[in-house]
N, C-alpha and C positions, 0 to 999 in steps of 0.2 A: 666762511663764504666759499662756495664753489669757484674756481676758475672757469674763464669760459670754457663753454663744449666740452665741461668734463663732469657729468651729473654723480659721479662717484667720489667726488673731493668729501662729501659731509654726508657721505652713508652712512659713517660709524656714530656722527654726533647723532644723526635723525634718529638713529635705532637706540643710544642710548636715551635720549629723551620721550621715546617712547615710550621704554619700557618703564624708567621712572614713575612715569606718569601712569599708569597701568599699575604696578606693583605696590605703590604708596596710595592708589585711590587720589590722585590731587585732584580729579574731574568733581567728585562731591561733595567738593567744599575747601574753605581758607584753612589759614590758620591764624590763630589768634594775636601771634607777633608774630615780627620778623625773627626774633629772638628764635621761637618754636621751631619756624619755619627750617634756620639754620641747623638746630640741634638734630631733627628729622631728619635732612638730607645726610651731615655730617655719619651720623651714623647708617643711614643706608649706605655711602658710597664707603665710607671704611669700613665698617663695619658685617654688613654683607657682599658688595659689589667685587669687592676687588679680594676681599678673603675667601667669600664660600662660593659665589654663585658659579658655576663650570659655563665658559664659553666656547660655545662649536667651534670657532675661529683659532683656538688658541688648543686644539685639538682635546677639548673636554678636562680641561685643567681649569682655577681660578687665575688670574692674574702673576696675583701672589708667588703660586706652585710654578705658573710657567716662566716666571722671572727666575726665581732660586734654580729652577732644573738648566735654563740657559745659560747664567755666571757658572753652576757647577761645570756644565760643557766646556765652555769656551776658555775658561781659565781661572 
């Protein structure tokens, strides 16, 4: 949740659950368990989100690459 007068607290959740939801199709329908439902995201978010997908923010690197390249920097 945002703190007051500061609409920028939950930009980074709102755009991740966006995209989610955009990229998986969740608008066209369930899924059959929860079970599923878990396996699905599981693998979106390890799987591509944080290995392959390049984020502007993180200067066109995946998560991943721009964690390993920071530890290598810093120490």
């Amino acid at each position: 949740m945002s703190r007051a007068d500061n609409p920028y607290d939950n930009a980074w959740a709102e755009s991740f659950w966006g995209r989610l939801k955009a990229e998986l199709d969740m608008l066209r329908g369930g899924y059959e368990s929860i079970g599923q439902l878990k396996s699905v995201l599981f693998e979106y978010i390890d799987g591509y989100y944080n290995t392959r997908r390049l984020h502007s923010s993180l200067n066109y690197l995946n998560p991943t690459a721009f964690e390993a390249e920071y530890y290598r920097q810093t120490g």
